[in-house]
C-alpha beads as a LAMMPS data file, in Angstrom:
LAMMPS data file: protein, C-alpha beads

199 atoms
198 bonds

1 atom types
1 bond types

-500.0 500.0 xlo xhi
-500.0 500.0 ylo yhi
-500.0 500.0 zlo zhi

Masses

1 110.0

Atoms # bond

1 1 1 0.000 0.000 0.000
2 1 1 2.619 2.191 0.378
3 1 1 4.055 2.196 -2.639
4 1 1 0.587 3.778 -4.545
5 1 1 0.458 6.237 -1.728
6 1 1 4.126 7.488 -3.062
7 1 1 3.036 6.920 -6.240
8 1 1 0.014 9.706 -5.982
9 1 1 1.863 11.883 -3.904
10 1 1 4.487 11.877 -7.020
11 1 1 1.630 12.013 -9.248
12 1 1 0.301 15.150 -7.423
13 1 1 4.097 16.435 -7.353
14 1 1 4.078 16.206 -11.229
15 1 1 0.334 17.499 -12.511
16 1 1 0.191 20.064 -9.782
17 1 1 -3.773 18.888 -8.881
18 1 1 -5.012 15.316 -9.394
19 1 1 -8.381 13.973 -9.461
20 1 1 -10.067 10.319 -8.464
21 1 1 -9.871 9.455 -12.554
22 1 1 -6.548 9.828 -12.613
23 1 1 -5.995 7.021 -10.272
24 1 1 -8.391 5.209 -12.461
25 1 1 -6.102 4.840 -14.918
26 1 1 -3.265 4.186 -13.304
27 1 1 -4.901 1.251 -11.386
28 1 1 -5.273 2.417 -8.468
29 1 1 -7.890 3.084 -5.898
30 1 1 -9.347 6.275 -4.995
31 1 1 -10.149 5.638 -1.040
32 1 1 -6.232 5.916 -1.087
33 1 1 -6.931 10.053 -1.859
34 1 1 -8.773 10.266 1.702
35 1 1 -6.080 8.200 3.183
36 1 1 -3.364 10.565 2.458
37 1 1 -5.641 13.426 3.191
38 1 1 -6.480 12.085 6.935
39 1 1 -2.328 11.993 7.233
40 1 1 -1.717 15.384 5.918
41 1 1 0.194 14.369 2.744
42 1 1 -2.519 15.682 0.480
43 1 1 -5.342 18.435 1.092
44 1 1 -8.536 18.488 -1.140
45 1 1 -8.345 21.792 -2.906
46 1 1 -12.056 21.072 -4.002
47 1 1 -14.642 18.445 -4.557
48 1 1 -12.808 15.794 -6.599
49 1 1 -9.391 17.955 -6.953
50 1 1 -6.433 17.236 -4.404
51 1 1 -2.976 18.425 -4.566
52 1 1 0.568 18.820 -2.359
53 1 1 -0.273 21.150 1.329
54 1 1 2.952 23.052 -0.122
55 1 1 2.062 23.646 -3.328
56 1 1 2.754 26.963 -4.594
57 1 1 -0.305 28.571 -5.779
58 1 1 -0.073 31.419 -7.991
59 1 1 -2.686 34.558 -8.159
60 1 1 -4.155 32.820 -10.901
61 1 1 -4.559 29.454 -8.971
62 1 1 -8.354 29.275 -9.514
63 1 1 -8.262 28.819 -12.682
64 1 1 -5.437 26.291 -13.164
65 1 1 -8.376 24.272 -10.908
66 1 1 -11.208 25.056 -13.169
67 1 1 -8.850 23.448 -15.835
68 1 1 -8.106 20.623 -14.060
69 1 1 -11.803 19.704 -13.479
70 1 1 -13.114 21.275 -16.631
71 1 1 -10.326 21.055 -19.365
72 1 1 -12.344 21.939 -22.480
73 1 1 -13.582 25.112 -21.073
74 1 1 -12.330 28.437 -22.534
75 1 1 -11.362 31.007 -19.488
76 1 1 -12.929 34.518 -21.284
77 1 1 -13.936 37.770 -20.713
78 1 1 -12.961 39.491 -17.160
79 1 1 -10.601 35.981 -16.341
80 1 1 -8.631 36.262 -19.460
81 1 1 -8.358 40.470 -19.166
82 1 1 -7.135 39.928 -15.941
83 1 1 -4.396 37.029 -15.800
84 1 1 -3.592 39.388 -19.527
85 1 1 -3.154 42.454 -16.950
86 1 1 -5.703 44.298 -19.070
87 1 1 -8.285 45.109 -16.351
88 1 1 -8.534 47.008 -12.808
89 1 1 -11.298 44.543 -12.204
90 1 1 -10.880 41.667 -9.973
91 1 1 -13.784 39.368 -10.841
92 1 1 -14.972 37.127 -7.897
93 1 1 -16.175 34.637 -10.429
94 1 1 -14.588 32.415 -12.990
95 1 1 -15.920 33.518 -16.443
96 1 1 -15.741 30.422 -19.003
97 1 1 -16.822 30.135 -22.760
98 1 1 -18.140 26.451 -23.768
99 1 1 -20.562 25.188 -26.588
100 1 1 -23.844 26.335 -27.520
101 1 1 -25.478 23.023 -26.512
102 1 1 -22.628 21.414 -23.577
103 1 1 -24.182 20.930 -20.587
104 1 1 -22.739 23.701 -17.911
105 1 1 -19.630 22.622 -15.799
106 1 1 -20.514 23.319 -11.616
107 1 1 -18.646 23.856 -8.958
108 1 1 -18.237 24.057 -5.310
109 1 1 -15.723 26.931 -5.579
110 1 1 -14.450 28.880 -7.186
111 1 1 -17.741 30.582 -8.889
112 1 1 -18.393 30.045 -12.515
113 1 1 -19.861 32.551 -14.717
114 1 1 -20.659 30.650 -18.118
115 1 1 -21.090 32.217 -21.314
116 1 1 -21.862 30.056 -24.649
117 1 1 -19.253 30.158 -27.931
118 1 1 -20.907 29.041 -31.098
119 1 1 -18.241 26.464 -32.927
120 1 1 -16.611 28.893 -35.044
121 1 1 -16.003 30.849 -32.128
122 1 1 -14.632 28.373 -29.440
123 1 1 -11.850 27.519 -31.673
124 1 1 -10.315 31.068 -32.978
125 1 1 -7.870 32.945 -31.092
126 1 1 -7.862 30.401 -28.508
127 1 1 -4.120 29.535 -26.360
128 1 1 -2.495 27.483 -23.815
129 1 1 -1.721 29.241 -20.780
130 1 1 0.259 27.127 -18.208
131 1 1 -0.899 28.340 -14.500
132 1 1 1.205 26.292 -11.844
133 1 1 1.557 23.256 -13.798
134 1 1 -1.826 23.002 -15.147
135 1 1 -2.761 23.816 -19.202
136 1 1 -5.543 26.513 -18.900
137 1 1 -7.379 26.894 -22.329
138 1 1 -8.103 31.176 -22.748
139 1 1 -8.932 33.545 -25.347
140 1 1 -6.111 35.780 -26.985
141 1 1 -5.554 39.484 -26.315
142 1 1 -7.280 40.569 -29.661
143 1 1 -10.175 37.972 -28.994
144 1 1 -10.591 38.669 -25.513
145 1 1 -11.395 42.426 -26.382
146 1 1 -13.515 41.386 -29.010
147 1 1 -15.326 39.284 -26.527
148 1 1 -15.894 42.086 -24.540
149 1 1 -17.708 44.044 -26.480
150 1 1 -19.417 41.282 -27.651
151 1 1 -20.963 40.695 -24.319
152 1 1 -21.212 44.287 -23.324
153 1 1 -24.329 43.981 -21.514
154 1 1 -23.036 41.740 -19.361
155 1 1 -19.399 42.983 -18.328
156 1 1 -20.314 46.678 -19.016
157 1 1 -18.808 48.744 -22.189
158 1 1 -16.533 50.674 -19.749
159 1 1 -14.935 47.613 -19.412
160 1 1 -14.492 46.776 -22.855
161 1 1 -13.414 50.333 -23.721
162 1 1 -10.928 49.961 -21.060
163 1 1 -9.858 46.546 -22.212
164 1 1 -8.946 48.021 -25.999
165 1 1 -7.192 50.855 -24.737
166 1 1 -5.053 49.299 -22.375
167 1 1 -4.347 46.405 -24.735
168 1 1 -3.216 49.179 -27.435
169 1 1 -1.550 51.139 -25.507
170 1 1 0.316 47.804 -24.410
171 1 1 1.033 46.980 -28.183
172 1 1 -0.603 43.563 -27.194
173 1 1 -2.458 43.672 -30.323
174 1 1 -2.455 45.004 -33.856
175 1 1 -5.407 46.869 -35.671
176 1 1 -5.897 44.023 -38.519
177 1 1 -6.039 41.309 -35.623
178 1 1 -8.338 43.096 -33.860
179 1 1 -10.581 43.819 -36.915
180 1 1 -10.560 40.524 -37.657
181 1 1 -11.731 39.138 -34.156
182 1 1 -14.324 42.212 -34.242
183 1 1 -15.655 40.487 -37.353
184 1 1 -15.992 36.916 -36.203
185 1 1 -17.553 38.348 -32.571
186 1 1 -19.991 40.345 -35.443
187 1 1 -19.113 43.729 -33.386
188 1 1 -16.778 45.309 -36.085
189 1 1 -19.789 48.295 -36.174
190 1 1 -19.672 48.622 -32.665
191 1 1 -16.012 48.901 -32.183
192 1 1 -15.327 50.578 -35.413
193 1 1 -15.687 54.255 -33.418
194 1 1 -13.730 52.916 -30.999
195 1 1 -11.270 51.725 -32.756
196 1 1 -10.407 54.717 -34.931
197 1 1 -9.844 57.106 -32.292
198 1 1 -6.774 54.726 -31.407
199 1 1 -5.483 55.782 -34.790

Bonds

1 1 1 2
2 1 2 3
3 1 3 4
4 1 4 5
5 1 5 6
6 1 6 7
7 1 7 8
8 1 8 9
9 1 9 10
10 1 10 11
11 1 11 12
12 1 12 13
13 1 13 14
14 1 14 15
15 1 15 16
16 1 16 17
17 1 17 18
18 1 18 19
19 1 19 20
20 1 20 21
21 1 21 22
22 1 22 23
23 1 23 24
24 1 24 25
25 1 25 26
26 1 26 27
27 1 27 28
28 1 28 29
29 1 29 30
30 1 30 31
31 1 31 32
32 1 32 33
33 1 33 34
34 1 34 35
35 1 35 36
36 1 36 37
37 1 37 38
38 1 38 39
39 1 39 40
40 1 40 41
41 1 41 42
42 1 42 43
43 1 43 44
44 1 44 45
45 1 45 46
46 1 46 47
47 1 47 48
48 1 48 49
49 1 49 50
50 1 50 51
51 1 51 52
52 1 52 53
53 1 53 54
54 1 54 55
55 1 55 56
56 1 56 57
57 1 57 58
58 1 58 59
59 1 59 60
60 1 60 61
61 1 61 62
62 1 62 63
63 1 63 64
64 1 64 65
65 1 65 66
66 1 66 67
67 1 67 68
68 1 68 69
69 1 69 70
70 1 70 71
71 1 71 72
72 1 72 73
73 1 73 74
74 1 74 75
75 1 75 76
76 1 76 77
77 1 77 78
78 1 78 79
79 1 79 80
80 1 80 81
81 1 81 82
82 1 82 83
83 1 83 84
84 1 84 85
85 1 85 86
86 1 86 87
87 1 87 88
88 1 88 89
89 1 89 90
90 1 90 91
91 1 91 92
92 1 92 93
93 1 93 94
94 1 94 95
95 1 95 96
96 1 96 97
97 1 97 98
98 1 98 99
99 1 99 100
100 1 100 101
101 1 101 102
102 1 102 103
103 1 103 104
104 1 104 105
105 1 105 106
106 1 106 107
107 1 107 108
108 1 108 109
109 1 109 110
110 1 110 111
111 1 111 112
112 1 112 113
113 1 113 114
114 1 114 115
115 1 115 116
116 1 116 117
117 1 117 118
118 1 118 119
119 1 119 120
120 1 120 121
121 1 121 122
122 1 122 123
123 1 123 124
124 1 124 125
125 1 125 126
126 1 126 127
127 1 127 128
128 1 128 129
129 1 129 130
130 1 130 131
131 1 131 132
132 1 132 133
133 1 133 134
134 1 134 135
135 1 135 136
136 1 136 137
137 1 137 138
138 1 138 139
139 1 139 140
140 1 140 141
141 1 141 142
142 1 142 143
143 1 143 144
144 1 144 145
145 1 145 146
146 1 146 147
147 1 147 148
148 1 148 149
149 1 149 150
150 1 150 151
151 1 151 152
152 1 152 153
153 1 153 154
154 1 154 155
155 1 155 156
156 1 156 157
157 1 157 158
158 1 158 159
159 1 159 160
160 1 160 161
161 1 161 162
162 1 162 163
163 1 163 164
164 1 164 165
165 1 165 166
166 1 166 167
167 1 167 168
168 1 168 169
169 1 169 170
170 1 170 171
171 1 171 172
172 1 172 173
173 1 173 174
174 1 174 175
175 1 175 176
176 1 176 177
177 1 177 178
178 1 178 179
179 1 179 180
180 1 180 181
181 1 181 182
182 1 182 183
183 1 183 184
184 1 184 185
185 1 185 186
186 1 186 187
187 1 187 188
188 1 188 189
189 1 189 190
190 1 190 191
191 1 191 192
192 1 192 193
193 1 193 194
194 1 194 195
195 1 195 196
196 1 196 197
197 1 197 198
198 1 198 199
């Protein structure tokens, strides 16, 4: 038996978080999670994700968890401004992008704020991110602005404004990138204004 408890604890060591699957595949069985919990060698970060006690955890953490549980989701919106450093907003939830039709992810913590992608739009402009050890799935500079004023009426145009103007000001993006995500988020007339008083 102890010989799969060291082999978790390196498997936790490795991915950063681990879930009761992963044992699955390896064989082994998941009552050994709650084992190494009640001794201190593993704390459950959240239902069905465990990791290390001394893990370092970044400011992003949250959403290298979200990930974890949740790989195909798309962090957008006020996640992606922020770990882009395009925002003075701190959002308390997790915002995430997934299909028209998928059935909503849940859970416990941290709080999910779901918006839906059609199919063109869940695969443009879309990169890996690695936040403490974990692939996290997000939306681009350019597409994350174009997101934003996409879904104005929920984040607030302020936002968005803010959002293209920082990112310009940045250089994080260029004008025929950013017209190009306008026109697959069908807001090029909306940021049009916008955009030509960068100019």
């Amino acid at each position: 038996m102890e010989t799969s408890h060291q082999i978790i604890l390196d498997l936790a060591a490795r991915h950063g978080l681990i879930r009761p699957r992963d044992l699955d595949a390896l064989g082994l069985p998941s009552i050994a999670l709650t084992r190494l919990v009640r001794q201190g060698l593993l704390t459950r970060v959240g239902r069905g994700l465990y990791a290390l006690p001394d893990r370092n955890v970044s400011e992003h953490g949250t959403l290298a968890e979200v990930a974890r549980k949740h790989p195909q989701a798309i962090v957008c919106l006020l996640s992606a401004l922020r770990v882009h450093d395009l925002t003075t907003q701190s959002p308390f939830e997790v915002w995430l992008a997934i299909p028209n039709k998928a059935r909503a992810p849940k859970m416990d913590y941290p709080p999910l704020r779901i918006v839906r992608f059609s199919s063109a739009t869940l695969t443009e402009g879309i990169e890996e991110h690695q936040i403490d050890g974990i692939p996290v799935r997000m939306t681009n500079v350019a597409r994350t602005v174009a997101d934003c004023f996409k879904f104005r009426s929920k984040i607030g145009l302020d936002v968005a404004i803010e959002a293209l103007h920082e990112a310009w000001r940045a250089k994080r993006l260029s004008m025929d990138e950013l017209w190009h995500y306008a026109t697959l988020c069908r807001v090029a007339n909306v940021m049009r204004p916008f955009m030509e008083s960068l100019s």
